[in-house]
C-alpha positions in Angstrom: 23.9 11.6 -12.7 26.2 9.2 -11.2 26.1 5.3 -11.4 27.2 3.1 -8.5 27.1 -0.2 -7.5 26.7 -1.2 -3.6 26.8 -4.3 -1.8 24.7 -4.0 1.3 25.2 -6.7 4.4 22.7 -9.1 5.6 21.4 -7.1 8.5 21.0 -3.6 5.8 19.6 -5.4 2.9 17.0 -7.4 5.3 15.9 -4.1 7.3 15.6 -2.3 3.1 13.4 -5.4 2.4 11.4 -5.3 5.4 10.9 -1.3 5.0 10.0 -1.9 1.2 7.7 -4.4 2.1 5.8 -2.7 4.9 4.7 0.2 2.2 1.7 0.6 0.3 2.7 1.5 -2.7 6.3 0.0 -3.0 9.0 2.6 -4.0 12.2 1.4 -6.2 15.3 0.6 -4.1 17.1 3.3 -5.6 14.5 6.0 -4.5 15.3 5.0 -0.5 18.6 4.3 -1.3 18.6 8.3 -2.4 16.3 9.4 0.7 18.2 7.8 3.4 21.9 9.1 1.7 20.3 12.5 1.1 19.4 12.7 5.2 22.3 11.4 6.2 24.7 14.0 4.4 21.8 16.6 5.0 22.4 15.9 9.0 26.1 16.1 8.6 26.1 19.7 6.8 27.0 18.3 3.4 23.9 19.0 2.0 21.3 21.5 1.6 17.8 20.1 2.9 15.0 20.6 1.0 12.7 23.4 1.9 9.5 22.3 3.8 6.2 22.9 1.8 3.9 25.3 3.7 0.7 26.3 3.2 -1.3 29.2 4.6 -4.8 28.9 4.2 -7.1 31.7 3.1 -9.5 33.6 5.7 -12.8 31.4 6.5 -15.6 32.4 4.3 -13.0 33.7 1.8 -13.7 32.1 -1.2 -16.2 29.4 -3.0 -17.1 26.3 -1.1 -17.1 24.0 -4.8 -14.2 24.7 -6.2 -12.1 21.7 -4.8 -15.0 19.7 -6.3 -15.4 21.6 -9.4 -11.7 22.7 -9.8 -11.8 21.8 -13.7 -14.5 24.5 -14.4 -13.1 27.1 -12.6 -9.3 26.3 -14.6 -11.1 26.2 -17.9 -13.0 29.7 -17.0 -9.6 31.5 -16.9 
């Protein structure tokens, strides 16, 4: 991993602040510094985006209605 040090303007380290601040749970600035450089290259071809998560849900009536509530008993059966 690479270390740098960045000096943002008025206008770029308000807006960070103001982003950071409007969150719930309030990430580190070096996370959205990452994020926002990571979709910027990504958009400019420089960088592979990540793969979307998707998730196909199983047939209706396919399984057991409990095991989202019971999950721990049905990991510890295996």
């Amino acid at each position: 991993m690479k270390r740098a040090t960045i000096t943002l303007p008025d206008d770029l380290a308000e807006a960070v602040e103001n982003y950071l601040e409007a969150q719930d749970a309030r990430a580190p600035l070096t996370a959205v510094v990452q994020a926002a450089l990571r979709e910027y290259l990504a958009e400019r071809g420089y960088l592979r985006a990540r793969g979307t998560l998707r998730i196909t849900p199983a047939q209706r009536g396919s399984g057991r209605r409990e095991v989202s509530r019971a999950h721990d008993r049905y990991l510890a059966a295996r």
